[in-house]
C-alpha positions as CSV (number, residue, x, y, z in Angstrom):
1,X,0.8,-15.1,-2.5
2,X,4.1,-13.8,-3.6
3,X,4.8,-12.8,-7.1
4,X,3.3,-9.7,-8.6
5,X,1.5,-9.1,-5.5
6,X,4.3,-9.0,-3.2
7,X,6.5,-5.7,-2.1
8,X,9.4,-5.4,-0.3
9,X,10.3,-2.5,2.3
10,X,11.6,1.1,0.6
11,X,10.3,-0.2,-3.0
12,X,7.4,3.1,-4.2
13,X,4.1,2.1,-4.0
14,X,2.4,1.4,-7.9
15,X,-1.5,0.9,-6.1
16,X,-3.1,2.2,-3.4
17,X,-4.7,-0.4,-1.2
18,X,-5.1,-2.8,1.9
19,X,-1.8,-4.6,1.8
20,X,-1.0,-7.5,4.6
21,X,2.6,-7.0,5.8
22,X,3.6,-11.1,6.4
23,X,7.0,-12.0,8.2
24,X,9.2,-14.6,6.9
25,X,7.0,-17.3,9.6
26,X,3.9,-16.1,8.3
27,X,3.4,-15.4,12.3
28,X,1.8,-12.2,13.2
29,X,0.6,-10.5,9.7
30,X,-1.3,-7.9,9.8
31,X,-2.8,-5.3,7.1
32,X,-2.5,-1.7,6.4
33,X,-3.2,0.9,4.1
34,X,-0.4,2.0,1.7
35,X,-0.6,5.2,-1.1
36,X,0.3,5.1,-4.5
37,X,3.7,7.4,-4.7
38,X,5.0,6.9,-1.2
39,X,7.4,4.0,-0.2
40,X,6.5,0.9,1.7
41,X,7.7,1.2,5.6
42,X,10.5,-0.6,7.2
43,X,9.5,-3.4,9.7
44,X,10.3,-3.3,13.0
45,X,11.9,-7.5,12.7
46,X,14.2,-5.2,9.3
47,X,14.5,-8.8,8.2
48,X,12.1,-11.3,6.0
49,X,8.9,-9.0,5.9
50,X,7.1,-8.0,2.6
51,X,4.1,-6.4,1.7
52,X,1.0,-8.7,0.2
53,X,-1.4,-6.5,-2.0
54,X,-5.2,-7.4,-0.8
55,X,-7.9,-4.6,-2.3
56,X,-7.0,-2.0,-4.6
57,X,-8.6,1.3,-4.0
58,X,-8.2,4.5,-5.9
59,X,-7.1,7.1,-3.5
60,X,-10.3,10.1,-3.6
61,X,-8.4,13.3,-4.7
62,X,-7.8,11.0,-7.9
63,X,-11.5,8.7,-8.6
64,X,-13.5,10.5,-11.1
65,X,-16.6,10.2,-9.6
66,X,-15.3,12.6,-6.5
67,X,-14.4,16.0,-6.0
68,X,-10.9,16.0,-4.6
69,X,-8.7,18.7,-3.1
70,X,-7.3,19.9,-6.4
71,X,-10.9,20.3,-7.5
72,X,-12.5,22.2,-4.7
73,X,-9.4,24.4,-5.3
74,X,-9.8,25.4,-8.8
75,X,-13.5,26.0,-8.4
């Protein structure tokens, strides 16, 4: 699934989401949960990992069906 869908370590995250993290081997993948803005970790192996995007999700502080923290604030 490489492609548009797949991230390297350091690059900024564009979409929040479940993201696999798969090794060179495709041994051992696992997923996490990554936020628009930040980087994607480093990998313990530092060699062959990248980041596969699964779901998308829109973080709450920013879905406009929710109240989020800037909201409660200016209320």
């Amino acid at each position: 699934m490489a492609g548009d869908n797949s991230f390297k370590p350091g690059e900024i995250v564009k979409t929040s989401g479940i993201y696999s993290v798969v090794h060179d081997d495709g041994k051992d993948t696992f997923e996490v949960t990554c936020v628009e803005g930040e980087h994607f970790p480093p990998t313990r192996s530092g060699k062959g990992a990248h980041f596969e995007l699964k779901y998308a999700a829109t973080h709450a502080h920013r879905h406009g069906e929710l109240k989020g923290s800037e909201a409660r604030q200016n209320a």
